[in-house]
N, C-alpha and C positions, 0 to 999 in steps of 0.2 A: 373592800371598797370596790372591787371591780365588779364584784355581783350585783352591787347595790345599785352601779351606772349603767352595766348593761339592763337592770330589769326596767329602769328610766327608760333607755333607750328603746326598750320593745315596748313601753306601755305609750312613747307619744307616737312609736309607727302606727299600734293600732290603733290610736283614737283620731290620727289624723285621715287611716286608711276607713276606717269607720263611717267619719265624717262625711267623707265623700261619696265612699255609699248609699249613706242614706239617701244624703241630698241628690243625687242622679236614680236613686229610684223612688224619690217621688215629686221626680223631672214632670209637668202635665205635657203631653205632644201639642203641637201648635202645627196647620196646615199654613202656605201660603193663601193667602186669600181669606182666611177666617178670621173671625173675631170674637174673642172671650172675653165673658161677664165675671170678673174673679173679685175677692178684696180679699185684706192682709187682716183680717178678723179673725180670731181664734183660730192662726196658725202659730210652728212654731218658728221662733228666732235661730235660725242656723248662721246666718251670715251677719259678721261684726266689722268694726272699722280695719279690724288684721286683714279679713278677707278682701277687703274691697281699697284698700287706700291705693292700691297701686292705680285708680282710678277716680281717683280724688283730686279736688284743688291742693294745692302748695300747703295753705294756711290749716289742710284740716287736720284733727288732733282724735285719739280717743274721747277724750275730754270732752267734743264741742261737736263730734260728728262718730257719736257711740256706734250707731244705727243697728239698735237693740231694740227696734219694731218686729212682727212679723213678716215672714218675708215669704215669697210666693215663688217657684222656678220652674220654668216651662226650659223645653226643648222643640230648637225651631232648626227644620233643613231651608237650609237656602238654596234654590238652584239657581240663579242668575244673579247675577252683581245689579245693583241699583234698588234693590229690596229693601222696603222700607218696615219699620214697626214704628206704633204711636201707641201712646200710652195717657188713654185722656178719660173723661168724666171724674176728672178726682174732686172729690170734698175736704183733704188734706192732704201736707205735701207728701209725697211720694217719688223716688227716684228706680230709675232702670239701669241694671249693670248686665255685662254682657262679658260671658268667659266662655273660650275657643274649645275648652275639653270640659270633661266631669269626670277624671278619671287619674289617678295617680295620689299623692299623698300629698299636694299642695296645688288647691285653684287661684288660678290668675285672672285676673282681671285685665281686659284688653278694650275696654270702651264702656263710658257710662253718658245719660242725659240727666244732670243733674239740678236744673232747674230750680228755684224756689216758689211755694206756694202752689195754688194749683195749675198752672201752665201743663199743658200737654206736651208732657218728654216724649223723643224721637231718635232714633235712629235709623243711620241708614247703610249696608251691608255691601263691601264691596268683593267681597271674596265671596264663592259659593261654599257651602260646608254646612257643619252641623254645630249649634250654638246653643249655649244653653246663658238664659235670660233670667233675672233674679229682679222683681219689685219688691221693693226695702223702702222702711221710713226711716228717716234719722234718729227720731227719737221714740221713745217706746211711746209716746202719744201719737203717732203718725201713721195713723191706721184709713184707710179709707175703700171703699167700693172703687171698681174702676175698669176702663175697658182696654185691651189690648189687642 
């Protein structure tokens, strides 16, 4: 029995050390000042409601707030506090989460604009540092163009 728990235990370090890999290498850079023409169109679904409830309303569930759209992850250096990102032109809803690292074997979630419909989500950046940014649809229909 203890073979069987530790080969568990080594098979979810690597698939969460995996995970995180991927997703930080294929981080797109973001400059201040610039602005990308991206959508969540045949990419794939890395990020689910695990990853991201820590930046959820109260009320959300797997259930009701899957967010098994494609999802899109840029990397943005902030040098000064008051830095803003918008995240607009959408044609379905689309939300933006924001995690402080990409690196170790559990991403957190430290700030989302979660908005409903197409409202242009926003954040604003008080700390300088390096961030990596996740647009996600909630549901696997919530696909849309959009500018950030």
């Amino acid at each position: 029995m203890k073979n069987y728990t530790l080969s568990l235990l080594l098979l979810a370090i690597c698939c969460c050390s995996g995970f995180t890999q991927s997703v930080c290498n294929r981080a797109i850079n973001l400059s201040c000042g610039q602005t990308v023409e991206g959508s969540n169109f045949e990419v794939p679904n890395s990020f689910s409601f695990t990853n991201l409830r820590a930046c959820l309303p109260g009320g959300a569930t797997s259930a009701n707030s899957p967010f098994n759209a494609g999802d899109v992850v840029y990397r943005l250096g902030v040098e000064q506090s008051g830095t803003t990102v918008r995240l607009t032109g959408l044609s379905n809803d689309l939300d933006l989460f924001v995690f402080r690292s990409c690196s170790g074997e559990v991403l957190t979630c430290i700030g989302a604009s979660t908005r409903s419909g197409t409202t242009s989500e926003g954040l604003v950046f008080q700390t300088p540092g390096t961030y990596y940014l996740v647009v996600d649809g909630q549901s696997a229909n919530n696909r849309s163009r959009f500018n950030l």
